[in-house]
C-alpha positions as CSV (number, residue, x, y, z in Angstrom):
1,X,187.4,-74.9,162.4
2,X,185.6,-77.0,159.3
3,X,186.3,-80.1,159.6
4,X,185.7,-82.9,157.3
5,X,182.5,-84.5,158.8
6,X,180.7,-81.1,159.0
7,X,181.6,-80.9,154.7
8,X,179.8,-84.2,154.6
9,X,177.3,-83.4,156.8
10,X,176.6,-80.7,154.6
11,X,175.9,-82.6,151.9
12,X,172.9,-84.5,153.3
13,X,170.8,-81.4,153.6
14,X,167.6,-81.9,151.4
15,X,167.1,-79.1,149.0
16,X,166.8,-78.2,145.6
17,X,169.8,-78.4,144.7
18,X,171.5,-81.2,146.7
19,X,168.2,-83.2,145.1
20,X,169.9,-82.6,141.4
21,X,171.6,-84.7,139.9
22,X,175.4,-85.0,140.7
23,X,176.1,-85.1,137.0
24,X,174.4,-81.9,136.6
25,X,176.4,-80.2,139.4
26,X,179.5,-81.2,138.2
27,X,178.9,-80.3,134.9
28,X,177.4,-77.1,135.6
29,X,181.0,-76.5,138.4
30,X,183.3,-77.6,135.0
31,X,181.7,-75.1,133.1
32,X,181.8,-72.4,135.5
33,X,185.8,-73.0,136.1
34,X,186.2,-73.1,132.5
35,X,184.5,-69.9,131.4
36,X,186.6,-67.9,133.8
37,X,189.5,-69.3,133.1
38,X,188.8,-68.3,129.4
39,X,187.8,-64.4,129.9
40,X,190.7,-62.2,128.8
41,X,193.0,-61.4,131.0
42,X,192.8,-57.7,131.5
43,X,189.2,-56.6,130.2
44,X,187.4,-53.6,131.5
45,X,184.4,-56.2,131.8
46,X,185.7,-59.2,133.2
47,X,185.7,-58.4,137.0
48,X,181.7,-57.1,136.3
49,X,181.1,-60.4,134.8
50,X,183.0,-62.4,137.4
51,X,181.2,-60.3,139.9
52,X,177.7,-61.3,138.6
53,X,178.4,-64.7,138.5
54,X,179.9,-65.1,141.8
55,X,176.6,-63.8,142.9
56,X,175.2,-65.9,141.0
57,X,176.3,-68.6,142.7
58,X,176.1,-66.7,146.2
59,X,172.3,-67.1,144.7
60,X,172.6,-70.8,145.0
61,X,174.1,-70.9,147.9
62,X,170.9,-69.4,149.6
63,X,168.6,-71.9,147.9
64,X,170.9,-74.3,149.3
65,X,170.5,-73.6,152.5
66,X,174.2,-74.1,153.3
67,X,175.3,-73.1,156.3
68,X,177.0,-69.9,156.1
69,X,179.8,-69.8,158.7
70,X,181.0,-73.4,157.4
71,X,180.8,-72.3,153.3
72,X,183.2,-68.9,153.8
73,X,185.6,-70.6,156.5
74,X,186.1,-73.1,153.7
75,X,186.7,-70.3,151.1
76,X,189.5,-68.5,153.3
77,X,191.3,-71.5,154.2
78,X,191.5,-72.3,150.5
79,X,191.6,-68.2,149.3
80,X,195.8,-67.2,150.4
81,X,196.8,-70.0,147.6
82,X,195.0,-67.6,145.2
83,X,195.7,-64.3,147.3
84,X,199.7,-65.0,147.5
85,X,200.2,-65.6,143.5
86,X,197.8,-62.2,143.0
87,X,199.9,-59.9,145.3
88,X,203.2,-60.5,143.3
89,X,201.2,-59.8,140.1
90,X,202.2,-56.1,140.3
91,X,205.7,-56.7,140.8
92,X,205.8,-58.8,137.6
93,X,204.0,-57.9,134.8
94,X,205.3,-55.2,131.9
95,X,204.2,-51.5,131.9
96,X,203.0,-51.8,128.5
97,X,198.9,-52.2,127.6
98,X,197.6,-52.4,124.0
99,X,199.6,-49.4,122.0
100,X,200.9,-47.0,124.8
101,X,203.0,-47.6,127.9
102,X,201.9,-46.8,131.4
103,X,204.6,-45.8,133.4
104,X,205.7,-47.7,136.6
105,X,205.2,-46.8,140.3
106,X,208.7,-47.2,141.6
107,X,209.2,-48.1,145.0
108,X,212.0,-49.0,147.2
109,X,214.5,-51.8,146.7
110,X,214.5,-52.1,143.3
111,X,210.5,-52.9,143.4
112,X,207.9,-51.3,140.9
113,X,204.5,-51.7,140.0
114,X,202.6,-51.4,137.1
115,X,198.7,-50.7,136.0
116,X,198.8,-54.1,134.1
117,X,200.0,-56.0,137.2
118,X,197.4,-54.6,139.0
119,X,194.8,-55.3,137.0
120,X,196.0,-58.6,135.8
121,X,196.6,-59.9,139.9
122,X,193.1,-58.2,140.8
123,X,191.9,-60.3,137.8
124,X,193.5,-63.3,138.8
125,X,192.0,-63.2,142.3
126,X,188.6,-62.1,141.1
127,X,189.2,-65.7,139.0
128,X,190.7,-67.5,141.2
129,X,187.5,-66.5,144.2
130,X,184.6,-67.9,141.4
131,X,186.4,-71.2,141.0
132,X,186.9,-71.5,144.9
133,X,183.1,-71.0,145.1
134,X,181.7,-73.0,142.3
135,X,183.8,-75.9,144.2
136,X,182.7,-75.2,147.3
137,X,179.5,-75.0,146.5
138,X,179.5,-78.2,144.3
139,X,180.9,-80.7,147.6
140,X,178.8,-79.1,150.1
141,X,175.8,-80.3,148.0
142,X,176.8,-83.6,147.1
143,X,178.1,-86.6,148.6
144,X,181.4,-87.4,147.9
145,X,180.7,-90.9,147.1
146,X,178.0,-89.5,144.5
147,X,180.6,-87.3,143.1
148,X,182.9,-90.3,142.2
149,X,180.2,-92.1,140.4
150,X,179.5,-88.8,138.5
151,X,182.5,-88.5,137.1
152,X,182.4,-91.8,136.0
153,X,179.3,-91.8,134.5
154,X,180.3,-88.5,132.5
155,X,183.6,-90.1,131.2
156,X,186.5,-89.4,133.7
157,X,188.9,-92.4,133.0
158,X,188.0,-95.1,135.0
159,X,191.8,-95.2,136.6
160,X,191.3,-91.2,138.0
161,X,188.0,-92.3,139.7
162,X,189.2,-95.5,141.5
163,X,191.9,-93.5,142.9
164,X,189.1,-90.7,144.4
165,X,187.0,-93.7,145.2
166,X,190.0,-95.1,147.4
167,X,190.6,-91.6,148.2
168,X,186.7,-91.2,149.8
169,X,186.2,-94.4,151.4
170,X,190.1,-94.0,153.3
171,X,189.7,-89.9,154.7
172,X,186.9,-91.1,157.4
173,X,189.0,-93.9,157.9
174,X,192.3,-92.5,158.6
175,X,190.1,-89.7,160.0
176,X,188.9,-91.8,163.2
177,X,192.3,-93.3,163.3
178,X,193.8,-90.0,163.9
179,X,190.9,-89.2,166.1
180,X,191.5,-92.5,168.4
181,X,195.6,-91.5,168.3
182,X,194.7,-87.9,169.7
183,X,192.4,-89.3,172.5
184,X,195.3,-91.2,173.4
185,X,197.6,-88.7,173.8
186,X,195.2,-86.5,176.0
187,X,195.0,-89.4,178.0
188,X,198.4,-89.3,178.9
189,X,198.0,-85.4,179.1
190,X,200.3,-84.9,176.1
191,X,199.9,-81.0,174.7
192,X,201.7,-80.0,171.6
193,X,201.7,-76.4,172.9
194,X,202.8,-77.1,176.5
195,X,206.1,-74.5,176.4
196,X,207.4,-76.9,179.7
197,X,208.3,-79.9,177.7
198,X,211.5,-79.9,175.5
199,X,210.1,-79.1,172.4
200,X,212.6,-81.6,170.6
201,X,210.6,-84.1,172.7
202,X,207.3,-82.9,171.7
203,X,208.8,-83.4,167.7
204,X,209.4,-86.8,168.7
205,X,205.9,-87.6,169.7
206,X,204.6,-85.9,166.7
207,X,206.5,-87.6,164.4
208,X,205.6,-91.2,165.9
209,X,202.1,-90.3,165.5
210,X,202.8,-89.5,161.8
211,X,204.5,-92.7,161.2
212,X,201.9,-94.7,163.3
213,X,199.2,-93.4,160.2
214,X,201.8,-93.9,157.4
215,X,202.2,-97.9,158.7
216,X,198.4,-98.0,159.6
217,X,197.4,-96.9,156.0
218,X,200.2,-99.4,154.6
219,X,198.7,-102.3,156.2
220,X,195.3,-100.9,155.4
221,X,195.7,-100.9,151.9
222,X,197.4,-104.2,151.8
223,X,194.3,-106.0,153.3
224,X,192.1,-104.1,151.2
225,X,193.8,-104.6,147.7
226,X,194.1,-108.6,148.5
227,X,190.2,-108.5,149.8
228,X,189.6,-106.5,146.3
229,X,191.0,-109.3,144.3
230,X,189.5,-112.0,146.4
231,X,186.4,-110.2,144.8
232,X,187.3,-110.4,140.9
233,X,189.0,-107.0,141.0
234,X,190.9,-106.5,138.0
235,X,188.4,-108.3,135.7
236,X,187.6,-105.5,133.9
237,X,184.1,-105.6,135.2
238,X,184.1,-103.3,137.9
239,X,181.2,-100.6,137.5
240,X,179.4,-97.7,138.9
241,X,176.7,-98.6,140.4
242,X,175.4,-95.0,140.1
243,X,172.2,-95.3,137.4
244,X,169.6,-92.6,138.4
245,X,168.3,-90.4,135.2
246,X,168.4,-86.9,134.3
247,X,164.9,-85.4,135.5
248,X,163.3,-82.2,134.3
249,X,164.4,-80.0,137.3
250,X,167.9,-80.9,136.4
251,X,167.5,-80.2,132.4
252,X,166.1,-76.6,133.4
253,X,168.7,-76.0,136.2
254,X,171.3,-76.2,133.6
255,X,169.7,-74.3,130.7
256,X,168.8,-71.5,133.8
257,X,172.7,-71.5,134.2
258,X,173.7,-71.7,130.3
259,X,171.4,-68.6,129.9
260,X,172.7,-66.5,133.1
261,X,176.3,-67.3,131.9
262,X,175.2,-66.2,128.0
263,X,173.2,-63.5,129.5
264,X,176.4,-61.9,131.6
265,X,178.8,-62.6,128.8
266,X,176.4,-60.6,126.0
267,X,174.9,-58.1,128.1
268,X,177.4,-57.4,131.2
């Protein structure tokens, strides 16, 4: 199980490309998501293309020196959102491509399925697995706390990245909180999946936990917001305090990437 310390931990590694810059990164994962999301929708060159740059990006991974177990768990926890919306694909779209119709498979129930759907949900996954991995990729090289003050620095509005900035600084938090409320329970040798307790019982306890986070992270944020204005918050003077420079490895990682995205896109 990936848990959210091991991402982090991640992130510290020391390699070429958690030493870029996290500006570059992010740049270079927008750009990624929004090429594939632009390719057609049903090409007979797309799923090449999305094929070499997944491995592309499999590429980076390597030179990462990620750990490999911890990247694709993350990618199939995240990868049935994507799978789920592709398998009803074939169920939905038309039996009509360009000028002539393709007749439909017809199955039982009512069901059919059509070349377009399958190409168009294969498609969709293909799409929907290059995203996954650009993002992956992108947080298990950089910390998330640099990742904020990227985005700030490149121009996301200043309300989006407070809220991420909250966001970060609260998930370790609420993280040892939830830590310290399981400990507790084990002490009292409390098991969600003991089938000898009442299981409307075992609900209870559940729920109490949830609502012992809910009221910790209200009064949390209540002391924090009254310490932030303590501190001139809401001055307008709040600032990153992220001011490193672009360096020359980062300028040639992202023409390498420009020209293996032009490259695939003209040639593949």
């Amino acid at each position: 199980m990936v848990t959210l310390t091991d991402i982090e931990r991640e992130s510290y590694k020391n390699s070429p490309i958690h030493r870029l810059d996290p500006r570059v990164k992010l740049l270079f994962s927008i750009a990624i998501i929004i090429y594939v999301v632009s390719l057609p929708r049903i090409h007979e060159n797309n799923m090449v293309r999305l094929f070499a740059i997944e491995v592309y990006l499999l590429v980076l991974v390597l030179v990462a020196g990620l750990d490999l177990r911890y990247f694709f768990l993350r990618i199939l926890a995240i990868l049935p959102f994507g799978l789920g919306i592709a398998l009803i694909q074939p169920f939905l779209r038309p039996a009509f491509i360009e000028n002539y119709t393709v007749y439909p498979l017809d199955l039982p129930f009512g069901l059919s399925i059509t070349y377009e759907g399958l190409a168009f949900g294969s498609s969709l996954l293909a799409k929907f697995l290059v995203c996954i991995t650009s993002i992956v990729l992108l947080s298990s090289t950089t910390r998330l706390k640099d990742m904020v003050s990227a985005a700030d620095r490149i121009g996301i509005p200043r309300e989006f990245t407070l809220l991420l900035s909250m966001m970060v600084r609260y998930l370790f938090l609420f993280l040892s909180v939830l830590k310290r409320i399981r400990v507790a329970q084990q002490t009292r040798l409390f098991d969600i999946w003991n089938k000898d307790v009442p299981r409307k019982w075992v609900i209870e306890q559940v729920g109490n936990s949830m609502s012992s986070i809910f009221i910790r992270s209200y009064e949390q944020g209540e002391r924090t917001y009254i310490s932030m204005l303590c501190r001139g918050y809401g001055s307008g003077h709040e600032k990153s305090y992220y001011r490193t420079k672009i360096r020359t490895p980062d300028v040639l990682f992202l023409l390498l990437s420009a020209g293996c995205i032009l490259y695939i896109h003209l040639y593949v």
